[in-house]
C-alpha positions, 0 to 999 in steps of 0.5 A: 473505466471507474465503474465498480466490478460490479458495475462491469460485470453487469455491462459484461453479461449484458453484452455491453462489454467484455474482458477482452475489451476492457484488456485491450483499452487497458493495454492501450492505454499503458502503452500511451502513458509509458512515460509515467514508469508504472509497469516494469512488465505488462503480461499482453498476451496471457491477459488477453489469453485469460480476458477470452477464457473469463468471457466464455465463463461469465457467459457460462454464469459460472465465472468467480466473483471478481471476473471482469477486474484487471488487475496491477501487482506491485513489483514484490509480490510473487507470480509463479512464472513470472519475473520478480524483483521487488525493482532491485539490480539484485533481483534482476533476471529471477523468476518466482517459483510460486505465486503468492496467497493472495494471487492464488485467490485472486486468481481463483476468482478470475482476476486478470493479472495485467502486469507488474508495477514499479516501486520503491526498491525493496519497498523502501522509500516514500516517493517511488524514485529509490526504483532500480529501473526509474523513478515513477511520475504522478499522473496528475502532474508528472513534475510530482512523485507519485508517493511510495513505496507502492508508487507504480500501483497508485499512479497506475489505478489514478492513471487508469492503466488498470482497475485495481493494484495490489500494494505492500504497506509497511509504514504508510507505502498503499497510503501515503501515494493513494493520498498523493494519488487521490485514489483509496488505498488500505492497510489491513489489520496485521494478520488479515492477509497472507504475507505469504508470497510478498517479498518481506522488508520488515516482518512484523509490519508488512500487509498487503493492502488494495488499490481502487478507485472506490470502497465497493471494489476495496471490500470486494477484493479483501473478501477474497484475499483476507484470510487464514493461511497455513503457509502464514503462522501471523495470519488470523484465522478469523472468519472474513465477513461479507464486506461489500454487503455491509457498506451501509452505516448503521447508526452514528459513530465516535469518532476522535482526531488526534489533536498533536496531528491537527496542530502539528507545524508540519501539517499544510494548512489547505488539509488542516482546514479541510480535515476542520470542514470535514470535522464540523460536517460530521458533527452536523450530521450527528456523529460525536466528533472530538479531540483525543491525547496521542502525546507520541507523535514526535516518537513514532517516525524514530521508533518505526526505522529503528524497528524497520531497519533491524528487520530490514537487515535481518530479512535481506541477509540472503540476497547475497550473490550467491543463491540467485540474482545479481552476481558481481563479475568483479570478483576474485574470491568468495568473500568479494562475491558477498561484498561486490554483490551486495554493493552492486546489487542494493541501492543507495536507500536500501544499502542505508537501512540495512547499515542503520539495522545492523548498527541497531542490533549489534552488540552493545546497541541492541538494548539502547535501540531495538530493545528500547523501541520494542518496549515504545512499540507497546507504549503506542499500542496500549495508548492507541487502543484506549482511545479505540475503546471509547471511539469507534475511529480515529480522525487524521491526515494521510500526509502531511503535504501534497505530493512533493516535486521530483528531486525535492527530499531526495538528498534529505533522508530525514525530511523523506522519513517525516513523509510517513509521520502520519501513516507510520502509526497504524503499523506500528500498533496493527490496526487497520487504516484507510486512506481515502480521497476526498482533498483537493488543494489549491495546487491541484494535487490530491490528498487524503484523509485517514480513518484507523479502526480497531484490530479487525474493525474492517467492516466498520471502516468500509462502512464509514469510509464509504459515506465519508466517500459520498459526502466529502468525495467531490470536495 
């Protein structure tokens, strides 16, 4: 089941296979491996109702360009008439009105949406177990987390419970559990594509992003879901180019690791001496490879809550007992609706960050805070860019560590938070970043090495990514 789209569809039109084959072995396979928690609802029927119906139009030569890919949509990402609830008590029972953009166009392209997968509530966390409805296991190890927040959609494409999943990425959250998975998973350039129809956390960092299992399937599916939308006023409207057919790299490349995160204390010494490997290999193969200054590493993880957290607050305002969701029947007046509600409703983790937001844009604190890490913002953008101006990519690790056991940073907030202190950097500053898995520690887990590109450099990156994927792949 790790053929690429293209590979299947080639089986499919010579007979070879079929959607409804590939459905059922899929549904079999979910339901064989529930014990991992990856689906919070599998669409059995409707899948298998669309798996016949893309059969007749791949037969018919007229199917869309992603026909014969099954596909897993994180628990907040909107699926007109279905349910959603971003895995929060305080969403339970709702039902999307609308299907979000990039559905739509998966859709058009006859993508069989398969079900919808476990996550970190509200996509807040970075182990998958802040779930409302149970943490998710790592198909590796099941005494491992899968990462988070898009916990469910990485262990469920490892796991082969589907093709491809699409995920939300905040501060690392397709990252940060492709690389405890050992799957690909991307953060677009912000305003690549729609965030229209993906339950907002914080605004100004939020992407969806894929989930595969190789570059050509990555490529494949931004192809269809990049690009501009009305419904969007962030979205670009630049044009989206033929990724897939551009996955040859031309030439050789400058590329810059950051030498704060190859020599930061933190770092496990398995990935750093892989990342040094796959250093001293591009260099054989002819490619500038050099250490570069990012004298901001220690301030990027404080300056991302103090953004995010604000954000936070403002956007789950609504969730309120009032409009739709969880209402608390412990109630006596309207004031203790809002209160009970939300303090039934939201989890700890999420009850955490939107105290932590409220506090930082209060009277007497914003400046202190939400202003100052505005300004820090800028400080990494203008930074990060002026080593891109001279480098084609930068070099580092996806995580610090392999995934941790189940429980571990559960009653340490601060140590969960420096999970993300590798990936938060890319959001901050908008620019596209891949996390690819080509480590294999001595543990037995996967990991993952990253490659940030400039705003809109996606075609580069697949590019590089996808001989990284050949050369460094079998570790």
């Amino acid at each position: 089941m790790n053929n690429s789209i293209h590979e299947i569809r080639a089986k499919i039109q010579k007979g070879e296979s079929s959607c409804i084959e590939l459905t059922k072995s899929y549904l079999q396979k979910i339901e064989e491996n529930k014990h991992l928690n990856t689906f919070l609802e599998v669409f059995s029927e409707e899948a298998l109702e669309n798996a016949a119906r893309i059969d007749k139009k791949i037969i018919g030569g007229n199917a869309g360009k992603l026909a014969g890919l099954i596909l897993g949509l994180k628990d907040n990402i909107c699926y007109k008439g279905h349910k959603i609830s971003a895995s929060s008590k305080i969403l339970e029972g709702f039902e999307s009105l609308y299907s979000a953009t990039v559905v739509e166009r998966l859709i058009a392209e006859d993508t069989i949406i398969i079900g919808r997968l476990n996550c970190d509530e509200f996509a807040m966390g970075s182990s998958n177990e802040n779930s409302a409805y149970g943490e998710v296991l790592n198909p590796v190890d099941n005494s491992k987390v899968p990462g988070g927040s898009s916990g469910g959609a990485a262990a469920a494409v490892k796991a082969g419970l589907c093709h491809a999943a699409l995920g939300t990425d905040t501060g690392g959250s397709v990252r940060q559990p492709a690389s405890h998975c050992g799957v690909v998973g991307l953060k677009p350039t912000y305003g690549r594509v729609s965030r229209y129809g993906a339950i907002a956390y914080a605004s100004s960092f939020d992407q969806i992003g894929p989930i595969t299992n190789n570059i050509e399937d990555m490529a494949l599916i931004m192809e269809v879901i990049a690009g501009s939308d009305e419904y969007d006023s962030t979205c670009s409207s630049q044009d989206v180019p033929n990724y897939r057919k551009e996955l040859q790299l031309t030439g050789v490349k400058k590329i810059g690791y950051i030498k704060d995160c190859l020599e930061n204390p933190g770092l496990d010494a398995e990935i750093k001496s892989r990342l040094e490997v796959i250093i001293k290999e591009l260099r054989l193969q002819g490619h500038e490879v050099v250490p570069v200054d990012f004298p901001y590493t220690d301030f990027l993880v404080p300056a991302y809550y103090v953004l995010t957290t604000a954000e936070a607050s403002s956007n789950l305002a609504r969730y309120d007992g009032i409009h739709y969701g969880y209402r608390s029947d412990q109630t006596d007046s309207w004031e203790s609706v809002y209160f009970k509600s939300r303090s039934e409703g939201f989890g700890k983790e999420v009850k955490r960050r939107i105290m932590l937001g409220t506090y930082v844009l209060s009277a007497g604190y914003f400046d202190a805070y939400y202003a100052k890490a505005q300004k820090v913002r800028r400080i990494f953008r203008d930074k990060t860019n002026e080593i891109l101006n001279t480098h084609d990519f930068i070099l580092l690790p996806t995580t610090p560590n392999t995934a941790p056991e189940l429980g571990e940073n559960t009653k340490d907030p601060i140590a969960m938070y420096l999970e993300d202190i590798f990936t938060v950097q890319a959001p901050l500053t908008g620019l596209p970043a891949i996390s690819l898995p080509i480590g294999e520690h001595t543990n037995g887990m996967p990991f993952g090495i990253q490659l940030m590109g400039r705003r809109f450099s996606e075609t580069a990156l697949f590019a590089f990514s996808n001989e990284m994927m050949q050369n460094f792949g079998d570790n």
